[in-house]
C-alpha positions in Angstrom: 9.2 -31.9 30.0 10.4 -35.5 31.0 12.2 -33.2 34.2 10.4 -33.1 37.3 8.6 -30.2 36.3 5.3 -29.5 36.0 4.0 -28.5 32.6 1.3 -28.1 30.5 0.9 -27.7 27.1 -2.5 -25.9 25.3 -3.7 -24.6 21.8 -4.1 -21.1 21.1 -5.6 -20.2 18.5 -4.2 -17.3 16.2 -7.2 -15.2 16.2 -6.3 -15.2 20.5 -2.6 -14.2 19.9 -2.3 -11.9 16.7 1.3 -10.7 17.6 2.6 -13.9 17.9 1.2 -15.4 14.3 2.5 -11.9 12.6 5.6 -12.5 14.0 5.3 -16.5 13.2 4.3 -15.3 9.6 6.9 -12.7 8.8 9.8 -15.0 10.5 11.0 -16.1 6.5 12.0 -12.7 5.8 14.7 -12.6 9.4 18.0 -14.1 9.8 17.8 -17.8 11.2 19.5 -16.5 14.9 17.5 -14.7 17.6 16.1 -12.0 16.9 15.8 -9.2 19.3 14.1 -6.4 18.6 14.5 -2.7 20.4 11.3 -1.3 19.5 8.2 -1.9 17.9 8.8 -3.4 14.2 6.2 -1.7 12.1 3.6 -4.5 11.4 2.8 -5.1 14.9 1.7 -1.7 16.0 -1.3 -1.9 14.8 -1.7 -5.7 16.5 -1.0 -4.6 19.7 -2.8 -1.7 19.7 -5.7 -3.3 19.5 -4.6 -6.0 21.8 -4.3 -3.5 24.2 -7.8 -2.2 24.0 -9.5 -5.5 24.3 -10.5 -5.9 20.6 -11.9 -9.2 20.3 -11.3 -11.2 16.7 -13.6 -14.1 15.5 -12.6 -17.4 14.8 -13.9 -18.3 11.3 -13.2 -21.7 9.8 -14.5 -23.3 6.8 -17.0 -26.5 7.2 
């Protein structure tokens, strides 16, 4: 980011990208190395699915 690029840098919140926190949340359990994956694993299917159809998740926090 010090380059002479120009970037930016913004909070998403997991509720906005489910895939990426499942995948964030079941990383323990793959090898340290890059993972590359052919198809689908199981537990996002559902995820994107409903990505796909424009279901919308509410943020809930606790006060």
């Amino acid at each position: 980011m010090r380059a002479d690029w120009n970037c930016s840098v913004r909070h998403i919140f997991r509720e906005q990208n489910c895939a990426a926190n499942a995948l964030a949340a079941k990383s323990f359990e793959f090898d340290p190395a890059l993972q590359i994956f052919d198809k689908v694993p199981p537990f996002l299917v559902d995820i994107l699915a409903a990505d796909a159809c424009g279901v919308s998740r509410p943020r809930f926090f606790s006060a």
